[in-house]
C-alpha positions as CSV (number, residue, x, y, z in Angstrom):
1,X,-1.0,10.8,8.9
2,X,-3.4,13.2,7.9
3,X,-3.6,15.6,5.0
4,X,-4.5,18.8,4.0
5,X,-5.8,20.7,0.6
6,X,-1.8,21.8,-0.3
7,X,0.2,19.6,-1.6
8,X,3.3,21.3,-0.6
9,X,2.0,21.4,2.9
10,X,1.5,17.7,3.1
11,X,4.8,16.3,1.4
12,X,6.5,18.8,4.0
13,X,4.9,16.5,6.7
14,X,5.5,13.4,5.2
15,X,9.4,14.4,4.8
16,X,10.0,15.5,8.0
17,X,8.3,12.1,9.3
18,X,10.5,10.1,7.5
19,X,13.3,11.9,8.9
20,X,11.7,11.3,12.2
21,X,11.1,7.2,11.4
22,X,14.9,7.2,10.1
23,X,16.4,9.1,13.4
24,X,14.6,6.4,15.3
25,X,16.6,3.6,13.0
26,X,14.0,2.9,10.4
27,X,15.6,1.5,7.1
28,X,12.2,1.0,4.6
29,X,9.5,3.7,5.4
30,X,6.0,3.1,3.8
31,X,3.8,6.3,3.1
32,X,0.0,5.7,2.8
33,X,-2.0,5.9,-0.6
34,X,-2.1,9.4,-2.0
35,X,-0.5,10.9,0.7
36,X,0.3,14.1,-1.0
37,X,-3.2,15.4,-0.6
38,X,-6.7,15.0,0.3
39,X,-8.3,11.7,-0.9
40,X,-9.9,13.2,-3.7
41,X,-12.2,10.2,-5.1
42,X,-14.8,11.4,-2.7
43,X,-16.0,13.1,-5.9
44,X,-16.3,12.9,-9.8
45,X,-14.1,16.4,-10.2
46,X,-12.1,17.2,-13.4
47,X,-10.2,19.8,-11.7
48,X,-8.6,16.7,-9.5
49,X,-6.9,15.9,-12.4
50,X,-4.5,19.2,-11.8
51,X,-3.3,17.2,-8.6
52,X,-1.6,14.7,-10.5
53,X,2.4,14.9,-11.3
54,X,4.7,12.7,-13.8
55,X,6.9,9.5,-11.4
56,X,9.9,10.4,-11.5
57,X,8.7,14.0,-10.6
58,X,8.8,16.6,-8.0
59,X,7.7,14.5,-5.0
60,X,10.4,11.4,-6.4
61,X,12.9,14.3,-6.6
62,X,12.1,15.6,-3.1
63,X,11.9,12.3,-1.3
64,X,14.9,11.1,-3.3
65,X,17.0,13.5,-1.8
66,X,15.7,12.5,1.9
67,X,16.0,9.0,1.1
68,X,19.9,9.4,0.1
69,X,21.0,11.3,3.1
70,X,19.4,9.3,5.7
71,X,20.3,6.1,3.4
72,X,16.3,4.9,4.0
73,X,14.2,3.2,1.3
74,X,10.8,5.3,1.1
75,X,7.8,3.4,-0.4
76,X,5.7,6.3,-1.7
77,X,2.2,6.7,-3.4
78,X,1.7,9.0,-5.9
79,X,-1.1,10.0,-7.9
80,X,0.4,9.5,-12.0
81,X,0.1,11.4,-15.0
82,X,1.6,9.6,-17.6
83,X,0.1,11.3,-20.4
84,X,-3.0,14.3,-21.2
85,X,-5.9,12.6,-20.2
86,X,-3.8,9.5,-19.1
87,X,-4.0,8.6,-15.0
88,X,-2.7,5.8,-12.8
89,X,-2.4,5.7,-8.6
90,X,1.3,4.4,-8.3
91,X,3.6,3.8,-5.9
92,X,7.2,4.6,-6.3
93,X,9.5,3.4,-4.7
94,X,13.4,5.1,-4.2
95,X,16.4,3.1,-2.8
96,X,18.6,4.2,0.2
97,X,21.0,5.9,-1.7
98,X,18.5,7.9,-3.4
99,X,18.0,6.2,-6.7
100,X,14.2,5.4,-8.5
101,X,13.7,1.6,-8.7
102,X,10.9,1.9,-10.1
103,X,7.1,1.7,-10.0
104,X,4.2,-0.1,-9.5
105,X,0.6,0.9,-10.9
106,X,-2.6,-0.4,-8.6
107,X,-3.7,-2.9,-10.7
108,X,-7.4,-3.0,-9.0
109,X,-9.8,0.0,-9.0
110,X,-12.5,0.4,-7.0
111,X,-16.0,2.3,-7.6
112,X,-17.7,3.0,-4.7
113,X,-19.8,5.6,-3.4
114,X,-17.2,8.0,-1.4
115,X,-14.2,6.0,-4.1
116,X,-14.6,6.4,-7.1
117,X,-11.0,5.7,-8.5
118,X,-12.6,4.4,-11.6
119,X,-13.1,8.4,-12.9
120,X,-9.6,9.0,-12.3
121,X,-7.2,5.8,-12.7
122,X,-6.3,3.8,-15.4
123,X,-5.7,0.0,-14.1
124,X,-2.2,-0.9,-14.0
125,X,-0.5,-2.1,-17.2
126,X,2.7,-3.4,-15.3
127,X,1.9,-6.2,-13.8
128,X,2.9,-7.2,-10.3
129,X,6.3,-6.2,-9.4
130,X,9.3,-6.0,-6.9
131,X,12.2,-4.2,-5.9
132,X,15.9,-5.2,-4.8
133,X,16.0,-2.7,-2.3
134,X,19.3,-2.6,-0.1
135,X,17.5,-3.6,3.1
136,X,14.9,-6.6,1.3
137,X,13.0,-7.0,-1.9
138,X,10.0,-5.9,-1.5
139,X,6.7,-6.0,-3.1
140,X,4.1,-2.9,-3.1
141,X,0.1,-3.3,-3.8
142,X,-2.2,-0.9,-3.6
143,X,-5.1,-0.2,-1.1
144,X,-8.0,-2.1,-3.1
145,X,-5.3,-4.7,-4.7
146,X,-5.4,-5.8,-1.2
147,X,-8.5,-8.1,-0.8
148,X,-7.2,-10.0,-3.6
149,X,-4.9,-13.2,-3.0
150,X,-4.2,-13.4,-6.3
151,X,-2.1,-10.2,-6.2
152,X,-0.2,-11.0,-2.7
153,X,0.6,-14.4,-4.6
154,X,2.2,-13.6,-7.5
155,X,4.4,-10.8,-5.9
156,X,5.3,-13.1,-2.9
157,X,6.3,-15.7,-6.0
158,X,8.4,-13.4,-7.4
159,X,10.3,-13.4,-4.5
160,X,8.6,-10.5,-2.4
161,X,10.5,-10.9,1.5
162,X,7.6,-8.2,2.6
163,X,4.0,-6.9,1.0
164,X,3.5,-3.6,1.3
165,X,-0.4,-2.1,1.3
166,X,-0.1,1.7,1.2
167,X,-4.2,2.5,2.0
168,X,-6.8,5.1,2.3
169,X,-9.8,3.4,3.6
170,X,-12.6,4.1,6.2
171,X,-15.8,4.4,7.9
172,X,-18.8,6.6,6.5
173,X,-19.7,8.5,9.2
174,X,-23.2,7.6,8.7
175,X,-22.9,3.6,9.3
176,X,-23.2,2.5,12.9
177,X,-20.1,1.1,15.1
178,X,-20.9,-2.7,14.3
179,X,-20.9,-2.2,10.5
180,X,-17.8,-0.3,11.0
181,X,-16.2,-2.6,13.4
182,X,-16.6,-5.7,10.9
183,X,-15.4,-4.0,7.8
184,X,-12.0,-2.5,9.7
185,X,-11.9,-6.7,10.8
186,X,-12.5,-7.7,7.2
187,X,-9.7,-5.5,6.1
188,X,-7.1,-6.7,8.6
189,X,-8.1,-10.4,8.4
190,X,-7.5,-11.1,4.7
191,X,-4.2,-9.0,4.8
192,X,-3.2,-11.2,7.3
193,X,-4.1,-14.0,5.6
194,X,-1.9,-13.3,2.6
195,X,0.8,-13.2,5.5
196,X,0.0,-16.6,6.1
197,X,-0.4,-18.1,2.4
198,X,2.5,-17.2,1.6
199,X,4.5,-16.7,4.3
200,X,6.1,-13.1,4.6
201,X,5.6,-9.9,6.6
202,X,2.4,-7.9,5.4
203,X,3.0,-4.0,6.2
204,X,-0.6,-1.8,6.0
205,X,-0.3,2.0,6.3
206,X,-3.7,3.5,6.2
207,X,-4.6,7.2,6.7
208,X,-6.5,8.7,9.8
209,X,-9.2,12.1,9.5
210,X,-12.2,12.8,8.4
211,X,-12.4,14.1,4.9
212,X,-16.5,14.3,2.8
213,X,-18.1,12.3,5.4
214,X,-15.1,9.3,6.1
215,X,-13.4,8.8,8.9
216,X,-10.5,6.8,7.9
217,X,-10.0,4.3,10.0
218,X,-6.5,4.2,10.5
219,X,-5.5,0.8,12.6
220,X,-1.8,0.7,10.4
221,X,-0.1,-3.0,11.1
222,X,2.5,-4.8,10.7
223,X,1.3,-8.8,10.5
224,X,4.6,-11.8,11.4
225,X,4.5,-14.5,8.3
226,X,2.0,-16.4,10.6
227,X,-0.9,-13.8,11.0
228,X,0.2,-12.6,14.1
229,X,0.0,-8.5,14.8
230,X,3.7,-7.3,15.5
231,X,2.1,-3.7,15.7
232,X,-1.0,-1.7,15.4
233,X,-1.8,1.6,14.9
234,X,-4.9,3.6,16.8
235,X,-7.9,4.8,14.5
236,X,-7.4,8.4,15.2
237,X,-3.6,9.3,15.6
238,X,-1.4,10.2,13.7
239,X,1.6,7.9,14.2
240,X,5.2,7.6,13.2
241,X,6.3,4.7,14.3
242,X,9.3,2.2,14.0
243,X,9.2,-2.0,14.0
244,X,11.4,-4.5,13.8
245,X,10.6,-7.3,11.1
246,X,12.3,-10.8,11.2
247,X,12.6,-11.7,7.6
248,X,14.8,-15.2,8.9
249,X,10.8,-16.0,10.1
250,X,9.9,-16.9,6.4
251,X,12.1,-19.5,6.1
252,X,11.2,-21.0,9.3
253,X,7.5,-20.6,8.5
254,X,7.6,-22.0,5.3
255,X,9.6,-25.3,6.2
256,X,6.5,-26.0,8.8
257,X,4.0,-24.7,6.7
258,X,4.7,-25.9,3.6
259,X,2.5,-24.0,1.7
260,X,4.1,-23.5,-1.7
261,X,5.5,-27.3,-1.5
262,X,2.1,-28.5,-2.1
263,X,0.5,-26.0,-4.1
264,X,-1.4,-27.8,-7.0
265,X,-0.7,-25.3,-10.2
266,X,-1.5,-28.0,-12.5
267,X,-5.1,-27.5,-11.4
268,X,-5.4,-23.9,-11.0
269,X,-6.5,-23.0,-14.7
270,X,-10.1,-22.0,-13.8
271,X,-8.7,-19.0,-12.1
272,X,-8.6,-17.0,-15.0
273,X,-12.0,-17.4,-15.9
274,X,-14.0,-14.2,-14.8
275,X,-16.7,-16.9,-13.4
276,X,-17.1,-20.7,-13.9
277,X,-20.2,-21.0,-15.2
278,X,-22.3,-24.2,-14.4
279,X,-22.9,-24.6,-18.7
């Protein structure tokens, strides 16, 4: 979807679209990153700060109420204040009957021009996580958390049946249609590769709009354990929209693929080494 400068205005929209998802039979809705306003880290702006809200808080309260009478699980991201002068972008995430699982703090922060999350977030301190929701257990990352493999790996290990990648990410308006074209590519190809690695459903939800110069790029999808697209979202729309997922795939998936069979992990201690120096 799209957002507005109110807050109340856009977690009005967002409700009433999850109704609309669950009406059509949805059982686990994913909002996108931040959904309850602008995306703010366009700018280094102290009064930001004001937008953020304690988790469980009034938008947990609100969507906790939708989520129990339409018995849905809502994935929901949330800018955090978890203490004065303390910040994290989290996603919470409430079960079908209405109760807070839990949450999960983005672990990576950008700083880019247009993002600078790094003047507003504190990384996450709670590791990678995943919820035993009543439809799947599911495991929630974070927009920039999503070009890592690293991150899909260890929540798909802790038994993740689907990744979700709530997102606000697009074009500058000022960068011509091939640069733009092979980032949106970039983006969807190493999502769908964590699909693949460790074979589960990946579930993107990006914003559309143009807010300071970006046009998000939309292009929301839903990738099969095996890379394939089972949906995607236009660039421009705003889309509510419901898909079946397969979760009996995995297992099918992983027996041909045996990916985690033959995964060496006696060998993979260099990958906690910020770089392996030659020396």
């Amino acid at each position: 979807m799209s957002c507005v400068a109110d807050k109340p205005t856009n977690l009005a929209k967002a409700i009433e679209q999850v109704k609309e998802a669950a009406k059509k039979g949805a059982q686990i809705i994913c909002l996108q990153e931040l959904f309850t306003s602008l995306y703010f880290c366009d700018e280094e702006n102290y009064d930001n700060f004001a937008l953020a809200e304690s988790i469980p808080g009034p938008s947990t309260d609100a969507l906790s109420n939708v989520a129990a009478e339409f018995n849905v699980v809502i994935v929901a991201s949330l800018f955090e204040k978890r203490a004065q002068g303390l910040y994290h972008n989290t996603t919470a995430v409430l079960d079908a009957d209405g109760t807070y699982l839990g949450k999960y703090r983005k672990m990576h922060i950008p700083d880019d021009p247009g993002f600078y999350e790094k003047f507003y977030f504190t990384p996450g301190d709670l590791g990678y996580k995943i919820f035993k929701t009543k439809y799947a257990s599911i495991g929630v990352l974070i927009c920039w958390d999503q070009w890592y493999p690293e991150a899909a790996r260890i929540t798909a290990l802790m038994g993740a049946e689907l990744l979700f990648y709530p997102t606000a990410i697009g074009w500058a308006v000022t960068q011509d249609a091939g640069t733009n074209t092979e980032q949106y590519n970039a983006w969807q190809t190493i999502q769908r590769s964590h699909a693949i690695a460790n074979g589960i459903p990946v579930v993107s939800v990006n914003r559309v709009g143009e807010e300071a110069g970006v046009r998000f790029w939309g292009g929301s999808f839903i990738s099969n354990p095996f890379g394939s697209l089972i949906y995607k979202a236009s660039h421009d729309q705003e889309e509510t929209v419901v898909t079946d997922v397969d979760l009996n795939q995995s297992d099918y998936y992983r027996s041909h693929w045996p990916f985690l069979r033959d995964r060496r992990i006696d060998s993979y201690h260099p990958i906690t080494k910020r770089f392996i120096d030659g020396d």
